[in-house]
C-alpha positions in Angstrom: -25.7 7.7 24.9 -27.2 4.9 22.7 -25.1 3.6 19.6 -27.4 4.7 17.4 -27.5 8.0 18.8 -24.0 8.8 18.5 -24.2 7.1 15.0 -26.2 9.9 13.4 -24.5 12.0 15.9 -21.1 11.3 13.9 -22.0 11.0 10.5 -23.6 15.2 11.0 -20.4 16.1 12.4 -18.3 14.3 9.1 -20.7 15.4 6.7 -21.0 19.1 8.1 -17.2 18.9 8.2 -17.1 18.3 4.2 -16.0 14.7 4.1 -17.5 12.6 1.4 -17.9 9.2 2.6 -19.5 10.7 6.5 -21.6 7.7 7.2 -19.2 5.1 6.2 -16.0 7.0 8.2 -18.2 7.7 11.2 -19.1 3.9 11.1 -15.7 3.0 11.1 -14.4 5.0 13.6 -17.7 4.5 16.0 -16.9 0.8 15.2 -13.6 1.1 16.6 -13.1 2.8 19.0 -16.7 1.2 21.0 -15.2 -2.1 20.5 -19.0 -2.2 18.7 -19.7 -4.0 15.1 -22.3 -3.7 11.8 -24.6 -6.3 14.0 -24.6 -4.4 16.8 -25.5 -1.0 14.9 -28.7 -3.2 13.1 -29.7 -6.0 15.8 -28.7 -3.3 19.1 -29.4 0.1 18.3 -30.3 1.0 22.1 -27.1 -0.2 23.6 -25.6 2.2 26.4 -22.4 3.1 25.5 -20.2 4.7 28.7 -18.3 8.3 28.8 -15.0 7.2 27.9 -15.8 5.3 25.1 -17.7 8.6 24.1 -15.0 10.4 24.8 -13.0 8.4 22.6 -15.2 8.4 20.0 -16.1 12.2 19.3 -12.0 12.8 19.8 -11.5 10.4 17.0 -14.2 12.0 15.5 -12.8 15.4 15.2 -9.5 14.4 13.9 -11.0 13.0 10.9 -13.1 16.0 10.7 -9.8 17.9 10.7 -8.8 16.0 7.6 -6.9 12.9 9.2 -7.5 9.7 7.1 -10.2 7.3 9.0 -7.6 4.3 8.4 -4.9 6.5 9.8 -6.9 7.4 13.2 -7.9 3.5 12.8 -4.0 2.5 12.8 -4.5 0.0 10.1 -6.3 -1.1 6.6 -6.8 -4.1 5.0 -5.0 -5.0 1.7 -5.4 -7.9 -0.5 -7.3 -9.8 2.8 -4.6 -9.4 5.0 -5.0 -6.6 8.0 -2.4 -4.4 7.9 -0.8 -1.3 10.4 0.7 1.9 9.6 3.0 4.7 10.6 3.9 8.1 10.0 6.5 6.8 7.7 4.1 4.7 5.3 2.0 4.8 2.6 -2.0 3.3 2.9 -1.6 0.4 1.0 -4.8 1.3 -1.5 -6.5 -0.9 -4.0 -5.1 0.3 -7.3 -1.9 -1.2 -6.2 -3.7 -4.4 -5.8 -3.9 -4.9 -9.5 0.2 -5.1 -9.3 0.0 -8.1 -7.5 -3.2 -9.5 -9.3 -0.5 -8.9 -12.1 2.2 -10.6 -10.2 0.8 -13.6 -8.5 0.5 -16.1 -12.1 4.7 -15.1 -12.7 5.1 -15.7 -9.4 3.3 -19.1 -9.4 4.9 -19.8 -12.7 8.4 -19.1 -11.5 7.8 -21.3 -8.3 6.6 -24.4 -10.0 10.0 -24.5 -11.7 12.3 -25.1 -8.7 9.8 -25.1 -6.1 11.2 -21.5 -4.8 10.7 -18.2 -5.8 13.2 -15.0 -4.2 11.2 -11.8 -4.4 12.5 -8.7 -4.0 9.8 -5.3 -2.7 11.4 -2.0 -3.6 10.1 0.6 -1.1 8.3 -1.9 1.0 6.3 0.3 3.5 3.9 -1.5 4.9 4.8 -4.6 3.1 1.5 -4.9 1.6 3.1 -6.5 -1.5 5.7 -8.5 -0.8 3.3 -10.4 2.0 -0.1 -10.0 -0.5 2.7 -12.3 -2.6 3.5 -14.8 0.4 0.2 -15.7 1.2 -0.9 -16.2 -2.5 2.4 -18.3 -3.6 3.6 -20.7 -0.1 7.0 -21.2 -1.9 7.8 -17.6 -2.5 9.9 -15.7 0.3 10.9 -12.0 0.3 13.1 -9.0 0.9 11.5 -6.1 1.4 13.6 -2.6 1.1 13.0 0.5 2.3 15.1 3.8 3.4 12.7 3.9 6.6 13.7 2.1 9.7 10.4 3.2 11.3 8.4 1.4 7.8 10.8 -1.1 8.0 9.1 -1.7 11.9 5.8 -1.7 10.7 6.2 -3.8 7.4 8.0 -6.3 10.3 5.2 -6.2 12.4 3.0 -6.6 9.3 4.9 -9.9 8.6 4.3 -11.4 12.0 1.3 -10.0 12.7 0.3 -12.6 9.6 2.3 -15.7 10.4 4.5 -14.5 7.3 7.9 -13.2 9.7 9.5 -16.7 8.4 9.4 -15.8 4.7 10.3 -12.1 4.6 13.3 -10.1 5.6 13.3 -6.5 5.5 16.5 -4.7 4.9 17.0 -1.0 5.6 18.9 0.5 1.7 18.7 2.9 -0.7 17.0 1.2 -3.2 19.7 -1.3 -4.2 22.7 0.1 -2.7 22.7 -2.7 0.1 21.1 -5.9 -1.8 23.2 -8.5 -3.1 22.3 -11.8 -5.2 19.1 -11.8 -7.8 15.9 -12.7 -7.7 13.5 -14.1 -9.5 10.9 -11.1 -9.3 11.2 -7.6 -8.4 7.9 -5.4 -7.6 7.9 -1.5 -7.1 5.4 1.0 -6.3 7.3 3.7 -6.2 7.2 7.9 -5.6 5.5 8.7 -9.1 4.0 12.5 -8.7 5.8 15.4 -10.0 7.1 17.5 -7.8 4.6 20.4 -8.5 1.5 18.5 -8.4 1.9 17.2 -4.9 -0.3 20.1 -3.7 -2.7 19.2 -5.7 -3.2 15.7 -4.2 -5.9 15.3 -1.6 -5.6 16.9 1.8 -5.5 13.2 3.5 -2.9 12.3 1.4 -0.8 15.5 1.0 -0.8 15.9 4.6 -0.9 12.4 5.9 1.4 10.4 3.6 5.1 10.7 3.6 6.5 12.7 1.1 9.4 10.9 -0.1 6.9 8.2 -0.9 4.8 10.1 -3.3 7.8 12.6 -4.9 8.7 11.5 -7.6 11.1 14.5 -9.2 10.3 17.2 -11.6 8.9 14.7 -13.9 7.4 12.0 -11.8 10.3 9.3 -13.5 13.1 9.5 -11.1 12.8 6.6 -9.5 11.7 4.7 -12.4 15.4 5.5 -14.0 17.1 4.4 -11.0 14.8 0.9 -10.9 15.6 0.7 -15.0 19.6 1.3 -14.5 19.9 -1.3 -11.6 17.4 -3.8 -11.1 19.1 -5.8 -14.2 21.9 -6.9 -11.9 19.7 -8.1 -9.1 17.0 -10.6 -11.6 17.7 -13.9 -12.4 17.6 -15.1 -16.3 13.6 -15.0 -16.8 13.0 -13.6 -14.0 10.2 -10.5 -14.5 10.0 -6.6 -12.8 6.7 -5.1 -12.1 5.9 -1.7 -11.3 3.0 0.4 -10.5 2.6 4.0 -12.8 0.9 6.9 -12.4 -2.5 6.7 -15.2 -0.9 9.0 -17.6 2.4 7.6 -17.3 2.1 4.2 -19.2 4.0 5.9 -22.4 6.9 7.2 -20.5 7.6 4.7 -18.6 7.6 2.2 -21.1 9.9 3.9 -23.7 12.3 4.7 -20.4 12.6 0.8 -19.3 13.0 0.0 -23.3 16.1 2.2 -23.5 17.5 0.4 -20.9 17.4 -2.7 -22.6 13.9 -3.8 -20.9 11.0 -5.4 -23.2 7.5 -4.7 -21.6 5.8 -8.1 -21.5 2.3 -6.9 -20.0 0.5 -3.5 -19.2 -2.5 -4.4 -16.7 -5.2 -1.4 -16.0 -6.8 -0.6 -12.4 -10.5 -1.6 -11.5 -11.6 1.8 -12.8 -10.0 1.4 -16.1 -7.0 3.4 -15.7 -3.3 2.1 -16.9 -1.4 1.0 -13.6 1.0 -1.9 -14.0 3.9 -2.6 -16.4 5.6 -5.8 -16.2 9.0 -6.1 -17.6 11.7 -9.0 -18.9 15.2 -8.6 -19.6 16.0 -7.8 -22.9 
C-alpha cells in the first residue's frame, strides 16, 4: 500500500470512530510506526510501504480508535522541547502545566544567581516533565523529584538520562514528604486536583488512560493542596518560593487555603487559553 493511501485510509477510520483531531492522530501514528515523516507524506506520496509495517499501523490504528491516547500508543510526548516517555503509572505531561514552569524558570534563575545553585524539589514527579523542563532552562539548578510510583519513578529516570539531565536529578520514592529531608530553594507541584465525583466526567483518554491517584483529588479537589500547605514550610529555605498548578475554578480556594497556613501568594499566572493555573507562594 502507498503512504498516501493508508494516510486517508487512517484518518476515515479515526474520524468514523468519533475522534476529533483524525488527521492529525492518524499522522502521528502512520508517522510512527512506518518509521515515515511530514516530508515523506508531501515530497513521497507513492512510497511502498511493506505488510508488517501495515500491520503495525492499522493495529495502532484501532487502539486509538478504541479511545487509547495517540501519545500513549506513541509511548512518549514532548514537553517544554524535551521528548519525553510514559507509563501506565504517569500522567501526559500537557501544555497547561507548561505555564508552571514559564512561571518558575525567572525564580529559579533569580535564586541561582545568588549562590550559583539552586535545590529544587518536584512533588509527584511522574514523568519528570517539570523538574527536568527546570534543568535545562537554569544549568545551576539540580533536582529531587518525588513520587509514590516506583514504576513513574523509572520513567521520570529514564526521562532524565534519556536528556543528558541523570547528573542533576534524583528521584526518590515517598509519600509526599514523608521521606525528604533538608530544604530547598523551590518546590513545584502539579498535583491530583479533580473532585472525586467529577472524574467520570473527564474525557475517556484521560479517565481511562491516566492513573487515578494522579487526578483524585478528594471530595473537594483540595486534599493534596492541604497536605502541600501543612508541610512544604519545613522543606524551603528563607526566600525560597512554592508553585503549584490549580484546577481553573480553583484559584480562590486555593489561595485562601495556602493563606491560613501562613502562606502569602506572590503571583497567579493564567494558561494560554486564559484560564487561572499557577499560584506561586512565599513564606509568610
Amino acid at each position: 500500500m502507498k503512504l498516501a493511501v493508508l494516510l486517508a485510509e487512517a484518518s476515515t477510520l479515526l474520524a468514523q470512530a468519533g475522534i476529533a483531531d483524525a488527521r492529525l492522530d492518524a499522522r502521528l501514528l502512520v508517522q510512527q510506526f512506518s518509521d515515515t515523516t511530514q516530508a515523506d507524506a508531501i515530497g513521497r506520496p507513492d512510497l511502498t510501504l511493506g505488510v508488517e509495517t501495515l500491520a503495525a499501523v492499522r493495529q495502532a490504528i484501532a487502539r486509538r480508535a478504541n479511545g487509547e491516547p495517540v501519545h500513549r500508543i506513541i509511548g512518549f510526548r514532548e514537553f517544554y522541547g524535551l521528548k519525553l516517555f510514559l507509563s501506565a503509572a504517569t500522567l501526559e505531561p500537557r501544555p497547561d502545566t507548561e505555564t508552571l514552569v514559564d512561571a518558575v524558570v525567572p525564580i529559579l534563575r533569580q535564586l541561582a544567581a545568588r549562590s550559583g545553585v539552586a535545590r529544587l524539589l518536584d512533588l509527584g514527579t511522574g514523568t519528570g516533565a517539570i523538574a527536568l523542563a527546570l534543568l535545562v532552562q537554569v544549568p545551576e539548578a539540580t533536582a529531587v523529584g518525588i513520587d509514590i510510583s516506583a514504576d513513574a519513578l523509572a520513567t521520570a529516570e529514564r526521562n532524565a538520562r534519556e536528556n543528558g539531565l541523570s547528573e542533576r536529578f534524583e528521584a526518590v520514592r515517598s509519600d509526599w514528604f514523608s521521606e525528604i529531608r533538608g530544604a530547598f530553594d523551590v518546590i513545584v507541584a502539579n498535583p491530583p486536583y479533580i473532585r472525586t465525583e467529577e472524574l467520570k466526567t473527564l474525557q475517556r483518554e484521560v479517565f481511562e488512560h491516566d492513573p487515578a491517584t494522579a487526578l483524585d483529588g478528594g471530595a473537594d479537589g483540595l486534599v493534596a493542596y492541604r497536605t502541600i500547605a501543612g508541610q512544604a514550610v519545613n522543606h524551603l529555605v528563607v526566600g525560597g518560593r512554592l508553585a503549584v498548578e490549580i484546577g481553573h475554578t480553583q484559584k480562590e480556594e486555593v489561595a485562601r487555603l495556602f493563606e491560613a497556613q501562613g502562606w502569602r501568594l506572590t503571583e497567579a499566572r493564567r494558561d494560554l487559553a486564559g484560564r487561572d493555573r499557577v499560584l506561586v507562594f512565599a513564606r509568610g
